[in-house]
C-alpha atoms as one frame of an Amber mdcrd trajectory, in Angstrom:
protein
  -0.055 -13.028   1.596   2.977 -11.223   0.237   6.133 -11.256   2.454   6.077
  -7.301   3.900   2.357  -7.320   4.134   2.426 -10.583   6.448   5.542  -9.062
   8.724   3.814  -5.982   9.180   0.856  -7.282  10.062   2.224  -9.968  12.902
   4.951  -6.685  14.541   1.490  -4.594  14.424   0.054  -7.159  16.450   2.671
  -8.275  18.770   3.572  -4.823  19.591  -0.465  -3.948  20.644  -0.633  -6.975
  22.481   2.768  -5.739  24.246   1.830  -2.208  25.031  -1.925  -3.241  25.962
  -1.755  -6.515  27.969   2.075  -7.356  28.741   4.089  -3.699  29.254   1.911
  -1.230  28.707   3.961   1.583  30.169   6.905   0.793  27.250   3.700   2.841
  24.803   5.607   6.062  25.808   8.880   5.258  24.291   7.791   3.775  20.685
   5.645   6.610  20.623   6.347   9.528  18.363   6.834  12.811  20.507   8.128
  15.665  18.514   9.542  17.619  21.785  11.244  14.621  22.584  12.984  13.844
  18.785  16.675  13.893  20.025  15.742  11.688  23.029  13.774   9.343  21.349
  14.877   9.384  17.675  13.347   5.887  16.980   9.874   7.047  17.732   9.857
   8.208  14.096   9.501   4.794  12.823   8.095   3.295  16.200   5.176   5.170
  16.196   3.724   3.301  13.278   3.680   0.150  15.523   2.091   1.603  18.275
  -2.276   2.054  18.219  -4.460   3.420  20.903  -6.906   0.786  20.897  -8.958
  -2.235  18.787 -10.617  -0.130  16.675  -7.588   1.774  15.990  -5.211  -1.093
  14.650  -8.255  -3.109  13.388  -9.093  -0.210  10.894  -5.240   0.333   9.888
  -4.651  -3.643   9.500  -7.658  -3.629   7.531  -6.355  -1.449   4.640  -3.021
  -2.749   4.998  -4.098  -6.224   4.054  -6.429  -5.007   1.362  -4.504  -2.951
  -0.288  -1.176  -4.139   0.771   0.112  -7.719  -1.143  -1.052  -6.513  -4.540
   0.975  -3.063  -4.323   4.167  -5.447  -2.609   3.402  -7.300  -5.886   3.605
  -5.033  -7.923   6.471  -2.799  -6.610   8.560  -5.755  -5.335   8.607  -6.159
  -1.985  12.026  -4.032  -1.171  10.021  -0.709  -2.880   7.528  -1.994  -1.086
   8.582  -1.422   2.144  10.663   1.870   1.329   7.318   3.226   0.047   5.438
   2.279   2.999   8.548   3.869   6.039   8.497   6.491   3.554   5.006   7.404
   4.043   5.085   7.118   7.826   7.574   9.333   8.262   6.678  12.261   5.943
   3.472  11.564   7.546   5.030  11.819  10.775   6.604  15.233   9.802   3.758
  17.028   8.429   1.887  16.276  11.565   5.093  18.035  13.553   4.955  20.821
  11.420   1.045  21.169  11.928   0.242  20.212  15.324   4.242  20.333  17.009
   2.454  19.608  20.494   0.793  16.241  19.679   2.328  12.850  20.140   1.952
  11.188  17.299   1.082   6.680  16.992  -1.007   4.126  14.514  -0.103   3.242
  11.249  -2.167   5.694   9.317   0.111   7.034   7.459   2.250   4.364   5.913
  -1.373   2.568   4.970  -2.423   5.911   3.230   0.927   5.943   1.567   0.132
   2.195   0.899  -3.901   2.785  -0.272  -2.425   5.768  -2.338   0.286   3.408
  -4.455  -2.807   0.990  -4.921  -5.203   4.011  -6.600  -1.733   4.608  -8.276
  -1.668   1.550 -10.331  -5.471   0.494  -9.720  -7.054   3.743 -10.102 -10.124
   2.541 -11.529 -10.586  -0.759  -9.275 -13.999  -0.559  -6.999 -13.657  -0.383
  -3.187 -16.288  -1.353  -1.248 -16.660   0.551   1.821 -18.417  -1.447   4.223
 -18.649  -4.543   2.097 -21.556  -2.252   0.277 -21.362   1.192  -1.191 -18.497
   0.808  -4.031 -16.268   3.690  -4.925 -13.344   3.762  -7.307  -9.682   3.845
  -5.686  -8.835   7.184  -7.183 -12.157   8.706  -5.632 -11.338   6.767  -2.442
  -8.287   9.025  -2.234  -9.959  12.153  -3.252 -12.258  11.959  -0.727 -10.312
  10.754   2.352  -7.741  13.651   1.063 -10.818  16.395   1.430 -12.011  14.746
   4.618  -8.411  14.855   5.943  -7.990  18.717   5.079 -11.593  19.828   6.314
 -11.211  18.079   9.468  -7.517  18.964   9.696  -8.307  22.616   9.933 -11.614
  22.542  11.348  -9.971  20.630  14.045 -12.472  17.730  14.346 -12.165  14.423
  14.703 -11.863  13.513  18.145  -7.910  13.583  18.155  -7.341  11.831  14.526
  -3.963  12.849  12.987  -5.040  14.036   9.751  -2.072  15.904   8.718  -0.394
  12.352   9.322  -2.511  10.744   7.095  -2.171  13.670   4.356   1.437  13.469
   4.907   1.455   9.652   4.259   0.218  10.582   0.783   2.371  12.892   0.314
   5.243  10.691   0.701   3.823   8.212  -1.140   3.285  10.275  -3.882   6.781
  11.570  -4.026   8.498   8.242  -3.874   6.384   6.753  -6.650   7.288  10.154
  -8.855  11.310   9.385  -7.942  10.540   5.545  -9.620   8.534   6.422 -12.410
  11.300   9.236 -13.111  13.935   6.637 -12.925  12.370   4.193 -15.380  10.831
   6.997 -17.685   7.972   8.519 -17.702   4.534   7.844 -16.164   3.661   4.812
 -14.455   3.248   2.891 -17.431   7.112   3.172 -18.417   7.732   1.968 -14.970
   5.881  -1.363 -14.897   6.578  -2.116 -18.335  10.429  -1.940 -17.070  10.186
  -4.071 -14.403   8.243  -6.679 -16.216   8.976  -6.151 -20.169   7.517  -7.866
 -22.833   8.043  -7.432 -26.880   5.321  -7.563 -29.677   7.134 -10.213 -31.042
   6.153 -12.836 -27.692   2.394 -12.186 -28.043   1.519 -15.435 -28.929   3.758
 -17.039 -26.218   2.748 -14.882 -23.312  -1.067 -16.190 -23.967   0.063 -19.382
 -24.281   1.879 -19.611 -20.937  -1.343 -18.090 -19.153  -2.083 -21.682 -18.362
   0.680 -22.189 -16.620  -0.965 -20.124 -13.693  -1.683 -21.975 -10.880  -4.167
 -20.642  -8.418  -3.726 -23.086  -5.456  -2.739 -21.018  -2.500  -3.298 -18.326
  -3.926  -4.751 -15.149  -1.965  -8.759 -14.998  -2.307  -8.170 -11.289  -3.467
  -5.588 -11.916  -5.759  -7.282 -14.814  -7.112 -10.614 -12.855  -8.241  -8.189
 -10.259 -10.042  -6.548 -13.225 -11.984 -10.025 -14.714 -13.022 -11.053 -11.007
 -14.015  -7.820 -10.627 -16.194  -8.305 -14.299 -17.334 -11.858 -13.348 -18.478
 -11.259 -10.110 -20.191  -8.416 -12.102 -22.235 -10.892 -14.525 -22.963 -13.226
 -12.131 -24.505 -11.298  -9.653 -25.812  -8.160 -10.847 -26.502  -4.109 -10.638
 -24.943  -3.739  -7.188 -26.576  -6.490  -5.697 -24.266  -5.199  -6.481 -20.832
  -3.172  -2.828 -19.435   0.933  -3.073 -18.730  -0.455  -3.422 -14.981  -1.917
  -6.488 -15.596  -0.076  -8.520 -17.471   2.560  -7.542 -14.857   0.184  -8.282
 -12.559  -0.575 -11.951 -14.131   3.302 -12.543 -14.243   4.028 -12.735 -10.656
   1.649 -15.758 -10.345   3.409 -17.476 -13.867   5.986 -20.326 -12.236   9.832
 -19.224 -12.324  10.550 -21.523 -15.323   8.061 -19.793 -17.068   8.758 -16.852
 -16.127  11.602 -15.983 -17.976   9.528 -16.928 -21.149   7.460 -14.378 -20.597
   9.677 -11.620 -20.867  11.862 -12.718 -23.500
């Protein structure tokens, strides 16, 4: 479990068992109220603390720890977080501008922000929607993007805020734009700038792939590494994508590390 991811997930937690079980009349000042913004200016980023019940939180933790240590791995954990306030707060806003008389709470909109940099980077991986029916990240977003604007509009969804969770996307969307724009262009230019690696150290990157050690690591991460591993294997280092070998290096010990991108 990546450093942001595990923070997030214990304040999500401590703050529901605070406003359910310990103070549950503090609820009304983390949540967001836009009529109340220059009262309670913190209730932009408190909201996203803040859920209405088990199924709420359980749902939003859910995609936050699914989708959440590989993007903080990817991004770094710093981007990481800025990606993920990001989202919750243009998420927060679009919901003002839509709906100004709604208070606004959950984390919807920093995990779509979140599942949105995953389909960024991942756009291909399969999803499994209840642990059955599998669907590719990119569609994932499609469809929960349609879903959010039909229901938006239509006003259904027995008091979802959809225009929070397109907002979250939005922002998400934006932010990664501003990084791929400051390390070139497309996404591509921006993980191979984080992470470079020449031609010429081929042969030694391939090498040092044994130098991964998968003790401790992260169930999810640990099937992605195998997969990489095996395509490798079969197909040879030149086949693996900029995302994963990046991908691959943040398991690769420190000492080694540096090899790798020499």
């Amino acid at each position: 479990m990546t450093p942001w991811v595990s923070g997030l997930l214990i304040a999500n937690i401590l703050v529901y068992a605070l406003t359910q079980y310990a103070l549950p009349g503090i609820a009304q000042y983390l949540v967001y109220i836009p009529q109340y913004m220059l009262e309670q200016p913190w209730g932009i980023l408190t909201y996203m603390f803040v859920h209405g019940g088990f199924t709420h939180i359980l749902f939003n933790m859910m995609g936050l720890y699914f989708f959440g240590p590989r993007l903080e791995l990817q991004l770094g954990s710093s981007r990481f977080a800025q990606l993920y306030f990001v989202s919750g707060i243009t998420g927060a806003l679009l919901q003002t501008a839509m709906a100004p008389n709604v208070a606004l709470l959950g984390a919807s909109a920093g995990v779509f922000g979140v599942m949105l940099g995953f389909a960024t980077f991942w756009p291909r991986e399969r999803i499994y929607i209840y642990g059955v029916i599998p669907v590719e990240a990119r569609v994932l977003v499609i469809l929960t993007t349609i879903l959010a604007l039909f229901s938006g509009f239509s006003g259904g969804g027995g008091g979802t805020a959809h225009f929070a969770h397109l907002g979250g996307y939005a922002g998400a969307w934006v932010y990664l734009r501003v990084l791929e724009r400051n390390a070139g262009a497309g996404s591509r230019a921006f993980v191979a700038q984080q992470h470079p690696t020449s031609r010429a150290s081929e042969r030694a990157v391939a090498e040092r792939i044994t130098t991964i050690n998968l003790d401790g690591v992260h169930a999810l991460n640990r099937e992605e590494i195998n997969r990489i591993l095996d395509k490798i294997g079969a197909q040879g280092m030149a086949s693996i994508t900029p995302q994963e070998r990046t991908f691959l290096l943040n398991f690769v010990p420190p000492d080694d590390r540096k090899k790798w991108v020499s």
